[in-house]
N, C-alpha and C positions, 0 to 999 in steps of 0.2 A: 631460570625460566622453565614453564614447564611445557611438555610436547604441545604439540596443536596452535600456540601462539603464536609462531613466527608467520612473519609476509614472505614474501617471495621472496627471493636474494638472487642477484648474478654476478656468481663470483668467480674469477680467473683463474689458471692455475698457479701462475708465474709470475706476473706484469713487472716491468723494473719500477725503481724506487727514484725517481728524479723528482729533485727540489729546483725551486726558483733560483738555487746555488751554483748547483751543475747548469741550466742553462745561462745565466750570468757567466758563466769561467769561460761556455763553448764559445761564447758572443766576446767575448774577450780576446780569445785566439783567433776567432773569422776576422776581428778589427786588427790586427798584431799585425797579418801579413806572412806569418809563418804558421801553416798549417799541416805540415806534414810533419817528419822526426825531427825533432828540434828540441829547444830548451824545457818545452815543458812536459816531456817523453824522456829528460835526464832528469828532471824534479820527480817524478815518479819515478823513477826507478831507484832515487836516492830514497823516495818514503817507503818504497817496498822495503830494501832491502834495511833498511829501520825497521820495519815492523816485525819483521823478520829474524832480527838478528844476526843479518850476515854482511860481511864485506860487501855485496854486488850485489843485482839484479841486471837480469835483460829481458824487456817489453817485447814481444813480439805481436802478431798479429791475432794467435789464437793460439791455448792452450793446445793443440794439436801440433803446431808449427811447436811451438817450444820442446814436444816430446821429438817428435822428428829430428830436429836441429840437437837435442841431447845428443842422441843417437850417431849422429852425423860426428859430432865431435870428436865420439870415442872411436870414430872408426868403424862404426860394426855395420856389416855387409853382408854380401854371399856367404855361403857357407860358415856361419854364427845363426847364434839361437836367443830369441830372447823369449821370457817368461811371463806369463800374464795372468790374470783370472778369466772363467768364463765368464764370470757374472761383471758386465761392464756393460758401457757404452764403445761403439763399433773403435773411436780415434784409439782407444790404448791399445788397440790390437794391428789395425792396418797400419799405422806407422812404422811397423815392425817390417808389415810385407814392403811400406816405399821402399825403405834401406836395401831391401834384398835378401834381409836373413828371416829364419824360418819361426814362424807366430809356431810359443809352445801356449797349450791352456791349458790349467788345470782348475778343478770342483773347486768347489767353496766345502767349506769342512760344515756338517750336517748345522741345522738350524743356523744358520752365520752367512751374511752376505760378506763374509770376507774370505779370503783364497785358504783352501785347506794347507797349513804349514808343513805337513808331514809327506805333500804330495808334492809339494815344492820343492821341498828338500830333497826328493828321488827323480823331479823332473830337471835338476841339474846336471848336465854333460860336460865334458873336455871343450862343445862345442858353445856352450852356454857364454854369453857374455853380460848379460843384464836382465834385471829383475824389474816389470814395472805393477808395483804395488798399488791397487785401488782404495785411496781413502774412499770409500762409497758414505754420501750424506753428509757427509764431515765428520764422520768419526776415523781418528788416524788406526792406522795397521797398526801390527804390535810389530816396531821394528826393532826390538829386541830379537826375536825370535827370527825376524829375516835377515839382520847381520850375521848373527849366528850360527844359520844356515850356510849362507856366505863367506864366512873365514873358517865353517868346517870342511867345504871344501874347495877350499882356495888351491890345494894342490894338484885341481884337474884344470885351475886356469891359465890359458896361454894369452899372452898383454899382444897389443897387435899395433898400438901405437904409444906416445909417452903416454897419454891421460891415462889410459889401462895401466900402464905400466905402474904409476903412479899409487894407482887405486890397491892393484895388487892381486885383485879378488875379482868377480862378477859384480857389477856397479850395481848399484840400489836406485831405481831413480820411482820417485812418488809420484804417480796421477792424484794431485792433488788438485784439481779439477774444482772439487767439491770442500777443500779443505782448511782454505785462506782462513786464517783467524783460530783453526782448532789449536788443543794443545792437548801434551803427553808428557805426564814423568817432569813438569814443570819445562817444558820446552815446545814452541812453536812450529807449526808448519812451514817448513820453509828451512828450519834449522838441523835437521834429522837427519834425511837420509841425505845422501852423496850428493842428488838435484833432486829438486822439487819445481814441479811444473803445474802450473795456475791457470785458470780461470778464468774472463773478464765479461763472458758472454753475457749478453741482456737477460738471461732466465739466473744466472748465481748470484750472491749475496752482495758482492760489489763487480757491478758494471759499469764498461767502457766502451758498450755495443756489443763490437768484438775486443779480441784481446784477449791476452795470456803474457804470463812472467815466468823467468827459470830465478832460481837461488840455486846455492853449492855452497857446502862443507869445503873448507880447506884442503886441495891436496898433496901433498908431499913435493916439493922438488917444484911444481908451479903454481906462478902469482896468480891471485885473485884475477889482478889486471890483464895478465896474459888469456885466460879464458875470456874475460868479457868481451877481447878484443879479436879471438877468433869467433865466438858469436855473433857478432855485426858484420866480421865478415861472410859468415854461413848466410845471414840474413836479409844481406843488401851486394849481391850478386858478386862475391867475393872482391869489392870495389873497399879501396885500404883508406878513403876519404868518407864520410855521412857529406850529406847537404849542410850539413851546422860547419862540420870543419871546412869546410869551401867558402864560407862568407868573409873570409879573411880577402880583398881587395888582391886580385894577383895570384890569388892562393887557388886556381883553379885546376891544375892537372892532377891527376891521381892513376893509379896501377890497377888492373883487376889479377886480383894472386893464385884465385880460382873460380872455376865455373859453377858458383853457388845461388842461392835461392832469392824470392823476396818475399821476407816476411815481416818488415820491418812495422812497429806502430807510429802514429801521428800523432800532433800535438793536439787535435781535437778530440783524440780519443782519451789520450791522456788527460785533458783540460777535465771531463766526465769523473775520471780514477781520482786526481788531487782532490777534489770534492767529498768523493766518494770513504776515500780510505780517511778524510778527516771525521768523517759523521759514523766510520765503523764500529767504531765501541759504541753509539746508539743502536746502530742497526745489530750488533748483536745481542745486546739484551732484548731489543723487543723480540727478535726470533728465537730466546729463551722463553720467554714469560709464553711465547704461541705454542713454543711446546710440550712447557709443563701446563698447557689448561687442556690439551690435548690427553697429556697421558691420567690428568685427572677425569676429564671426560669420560674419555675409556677403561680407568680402569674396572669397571665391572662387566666389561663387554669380553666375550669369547676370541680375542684377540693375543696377538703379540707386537708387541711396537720396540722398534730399534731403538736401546738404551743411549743417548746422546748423551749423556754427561755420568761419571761415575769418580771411585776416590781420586784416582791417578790420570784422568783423561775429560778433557771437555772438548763437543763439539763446535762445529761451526754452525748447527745448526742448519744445513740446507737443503734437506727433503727427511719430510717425516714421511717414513716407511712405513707400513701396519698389513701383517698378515693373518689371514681368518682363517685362524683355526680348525682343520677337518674340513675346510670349502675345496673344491673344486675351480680350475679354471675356467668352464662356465658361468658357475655361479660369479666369481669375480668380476668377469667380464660382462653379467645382467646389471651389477651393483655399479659399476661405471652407469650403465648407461640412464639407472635408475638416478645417481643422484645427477647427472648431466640432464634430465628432465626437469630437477627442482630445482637448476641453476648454477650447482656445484662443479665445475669442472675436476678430473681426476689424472691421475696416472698410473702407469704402473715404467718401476725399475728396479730389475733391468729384466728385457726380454734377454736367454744366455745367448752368446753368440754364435753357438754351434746349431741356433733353429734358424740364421738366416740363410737365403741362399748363399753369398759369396764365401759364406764361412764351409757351409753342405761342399762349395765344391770344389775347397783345399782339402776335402777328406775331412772334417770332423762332426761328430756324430752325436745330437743330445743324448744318446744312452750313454756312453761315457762319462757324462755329466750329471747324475741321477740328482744331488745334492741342490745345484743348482736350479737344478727345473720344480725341485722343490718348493725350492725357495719365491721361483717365478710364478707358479701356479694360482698361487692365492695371495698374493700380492699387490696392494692397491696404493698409492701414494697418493695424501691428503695436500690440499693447499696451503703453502707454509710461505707468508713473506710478507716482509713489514708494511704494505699496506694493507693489512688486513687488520679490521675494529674486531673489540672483545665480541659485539654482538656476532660480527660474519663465523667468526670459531664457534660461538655456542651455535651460531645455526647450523653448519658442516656437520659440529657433532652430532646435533638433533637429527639433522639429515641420512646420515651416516647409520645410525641408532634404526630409523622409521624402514629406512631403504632395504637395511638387513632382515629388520623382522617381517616386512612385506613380504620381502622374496622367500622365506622361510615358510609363511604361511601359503604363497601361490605353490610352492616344491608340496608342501604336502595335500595341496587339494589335488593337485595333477597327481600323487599317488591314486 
């Protein structure tokens, strides 16, 4: 189609994807009688950890809780350090400060929204216990290069309970956030690193409102089943019964073994996810096809756009990135609000965490982050998600196109 044709369009940045399916499943559990953790919060977690390929999963309430309750697992506390990128959203980072141990950040390595590796590797101490890696968009980390890091130097790790002990080295654990569905090297999210922690919020690719899942690698000396079952207990106030185990007639006393959390999910939420992870292999083709008409769109624009799919690696597809080239973050910031006049909603991710206050007042400073603020300066994220018709993409890009060259032309009349 050519400029000037299109109508007006209002179109959202996010919206979730619910069919007549998912509500049908929710209406099924509201009539069941069992609406909270129950049978259909172990059915999901059985098709996660299928999709997955791993022995387990566990449901929690939000990808946040999942990273936290990792965390918790392993032990790590005061005096530990754990490792992150600047370039994130605020949860990979303060769950670091709940536990008590000390949030390290380091740059994204130049042009890359993903953590510079060489910086990583020299921000590991004696004091270091874990690494959490940002799949940002759904493109996975190269965790080649962060094991690597990790058993070079395993000889400055001190284990502090068995799961450490276990591991042997600085754990790996993936903010995979963004990442359900990606894959690497012919292996899934979920199957990679040590744990991987998911996603379910109403803006990612399969939602459950809220919601989040952990997976885990194998490790030495304990069972699968052993972890699952101190996660439930982290999660449901370290109470050694669920509500499902208690329907047994009689079968009502149980023990609290510790003063733990709740983060438990429901079967309504759940009821949402079975739906959802069965309609996934649709829902990720079409958020291919939106992003190769995207990068064909652009590609003759003054742009850069985050490569989602290459030999050895596909994404998940969940926020298409695009930076403008030699812009300024002014300018980005008019280009918001120009295409939010024609209807387009925008984004930008990530702002780095070292420009908000809570982070300004643990001491960390965007200059130390030059890479980063790079990266965030001209940085604009387009609308990516399956409800969106071929027309609404060709209009975003029309948009996109007219929006840039407008403000190009207003910058040089105001010269």
């Amino acid at each position: 189609m050519q400029k000037g044709v299109y109508i007006f369009m209002k179109i959202p940045f996010s919206p979730p994807d619910i069919t007549q399916e998912e509500i049908d499943e929710v209406i099924d559990t509201l009539k069941s009688g069992w609406i909270t953790t129950g049978p259909k919060t172990k059915l999901f977690e059985q098709r996660i950890a299928e999709y997955c390929h791993t022995s387990k999963a566990v449901t929690m309430n939000s990808a946040t809780a999942c990273m936290e309750m990792t965390l918790r697992l392993l032990g790590i506390g005061k005096g530990d350090e754990v490792v992150t990128s600047a370039y994130t959203y605020s949860a990979s980072a303060s769950v670091i400060e709940h536990t008590g141990a000390k949030i390290v950040l380091v740059d994204t390595d130049k042009d890359s929204f993903q953590m510079n590796y060489d910086s990583l590797e020299n921000a590991i101490t004696e004091k270091t216990k874990a690494i959490i890696a940002v799949d940002i968009a759904g493109v996975m980390c190269d965790y080649d290069r962060i094991f690597e890091i990790a058993n070079k130097k395993k000889n400055l790790f001190n284990a502090r309970n068995h799961f450490q002990e276990s591991i042997g080295r600085v754990c790996v654990i993936a903010d995979g956030a963004h990442s359900f569905g990606a894959s690497r090297q012919g292996k899934v999210s979920g199957e990679v690193a040590d744990f991987t922690c998911f996603s379910f919020h109403a803006v990612k690719n399969l939602t459950t409102a809220e919601g989040g899942a952990v997976t885990w690698t194998n490790l030495d000396g304990i069972s699968d089943e052993d972890i699952y079952k101190q996660f439930l207990l982290l999660i449901l106030h370290g109470q050694n019964k669920d509500a499902l185990a208690k329907t047994t007639l009689g079968n009502w006393e149980y023990d609290i073994l510790s003063l733990a959390y709740k983060h438990n999910m429901t079967d309504i939420m759940a009821s949402l996810g079975l739906v959802q992870i069965k309609r996934y292999p649709q829902i990720l083709d079409r958020r291919k096809q939106i992003i190769q008409m995207y990068d064909e769109g652009l590609k003759d624009c003054n742009v850069k756009v985050l490569q989602h799919f290459g030999k050895d690696y596909a994404s998940s597809g969940h926020l298409y990135l695009v930076r403008l080239t030699g812009k300024s973050e002014y300018f980005r910031n008019r280009l918001i609000e120009a295409m939010a006049q024609k209807g387009v909603a925008t984004n930008v991710h990530y702002k780095p965490l070292p420009m908000f206050t809570a982070y300004k007042e643990l001491g960390f400073d965007i200059n130390q982050y030059p890479a980063a603020y790079d990266m965030y300066k001209n940085e604009i994220t387009l609308p990516l998600h399956t409800l969106l018709t071929d027309e609404q993409v060709d209009y975003i890009i029309n948009t996109f196109k007219e929006s840039i060259e407008q403000l190009e032309k207003e910058s040089m009349i105001s010269l």
